[in-house]
C-alpha positions in Angstrom: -11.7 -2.2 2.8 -12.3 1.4 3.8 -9.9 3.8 1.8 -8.5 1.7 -1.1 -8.3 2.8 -4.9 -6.1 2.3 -7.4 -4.7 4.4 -10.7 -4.2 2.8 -13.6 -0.4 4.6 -15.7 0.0 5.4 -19.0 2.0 2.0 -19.5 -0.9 0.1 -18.3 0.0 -0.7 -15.5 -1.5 0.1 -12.1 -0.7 1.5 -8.4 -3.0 0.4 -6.1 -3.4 2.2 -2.4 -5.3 0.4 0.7 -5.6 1.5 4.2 -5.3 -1.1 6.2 -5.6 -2.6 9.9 -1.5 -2.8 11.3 -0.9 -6.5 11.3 1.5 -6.8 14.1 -1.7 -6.2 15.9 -0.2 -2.8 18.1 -3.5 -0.9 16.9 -3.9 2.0 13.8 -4.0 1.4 10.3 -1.6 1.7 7.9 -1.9 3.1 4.4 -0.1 0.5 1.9 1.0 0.9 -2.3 1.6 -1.7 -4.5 2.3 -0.8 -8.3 1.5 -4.4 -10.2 1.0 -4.8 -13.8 -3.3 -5.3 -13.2 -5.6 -4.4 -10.1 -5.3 -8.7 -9.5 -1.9 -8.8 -9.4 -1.7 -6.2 -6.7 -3.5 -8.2 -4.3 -2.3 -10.7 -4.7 1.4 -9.7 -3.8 -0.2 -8.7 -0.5 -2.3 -11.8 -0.2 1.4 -13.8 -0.6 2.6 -12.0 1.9 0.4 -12.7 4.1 -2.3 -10.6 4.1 -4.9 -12.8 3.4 -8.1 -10.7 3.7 -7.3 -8.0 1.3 -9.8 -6.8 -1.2 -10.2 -3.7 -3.3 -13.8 -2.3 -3.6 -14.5 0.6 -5.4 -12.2 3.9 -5.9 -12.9 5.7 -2.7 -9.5 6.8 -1.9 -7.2 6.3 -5.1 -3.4 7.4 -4.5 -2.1 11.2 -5.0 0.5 11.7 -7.5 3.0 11.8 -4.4 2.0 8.1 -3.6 2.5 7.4 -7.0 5.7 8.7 -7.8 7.1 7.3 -4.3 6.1 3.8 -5.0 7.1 4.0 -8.7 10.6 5.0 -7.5 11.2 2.3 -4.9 12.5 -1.2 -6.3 10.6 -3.5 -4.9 7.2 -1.6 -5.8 5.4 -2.0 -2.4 5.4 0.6 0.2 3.7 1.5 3.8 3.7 4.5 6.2 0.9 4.6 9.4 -2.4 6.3 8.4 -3.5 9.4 8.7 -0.4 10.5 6.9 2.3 12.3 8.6 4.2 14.7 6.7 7.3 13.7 9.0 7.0 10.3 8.1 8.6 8.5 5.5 7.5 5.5 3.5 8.5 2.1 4.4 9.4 -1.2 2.7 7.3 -3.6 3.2 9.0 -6.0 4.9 9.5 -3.3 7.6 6.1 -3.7 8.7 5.8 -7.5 8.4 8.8 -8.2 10.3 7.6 -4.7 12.9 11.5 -3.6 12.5 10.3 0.1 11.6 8.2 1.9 14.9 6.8 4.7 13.7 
């Protein structure tokens, strides 16, 4: 996947940051952050959510210290907003973008 990476915290644990194809199919990507204890686990939180053909290769694109502290601070640990980034735009739950509830 073009423009994934992933930042591994102090704790041990990881954020990991993929930009990804929009999969209510409307067109655009979307740029998505999952914190999970290992690199694994983050994919496969997506993977049960249904996005099945999610993989992480290399470190092209790890997340900025913003993305970080934004996914860090949100409870469920997995976050999306529509990529390129726009300052205006805030991030998302997740379940906004599986349901399509949030229109950018």
């Amino acid at each position: 996947m073009p423009g994934g990476g992933f930042v591994r915290l102090p704790g041990g644990s990881v954020v990991v940051a993929l930009t990804l194809p929009r999969p209510s199919g409307e067109g655009g990507s979307v740029r998505v952050l999952v914190h999970a204890a290992n690199r694994a686990r983050a994919l496969t939180r997506l993977r049960n959510l249904g996005m099945r053909a999610v993989y992480l290769r290399g470190n092209a694109r790890p997340p900025t210290p913003d993305e970080v502290t934004a996914v860090l601070h949100h409870p469920d640990g997995l976050l999306w907003r529509c990529a390129p980034d726009r300052a205006e735009e805030l991030w998302h739950p997740i379940r906004a973008l599986l349901d399509g509830a949030a229109r950018p």
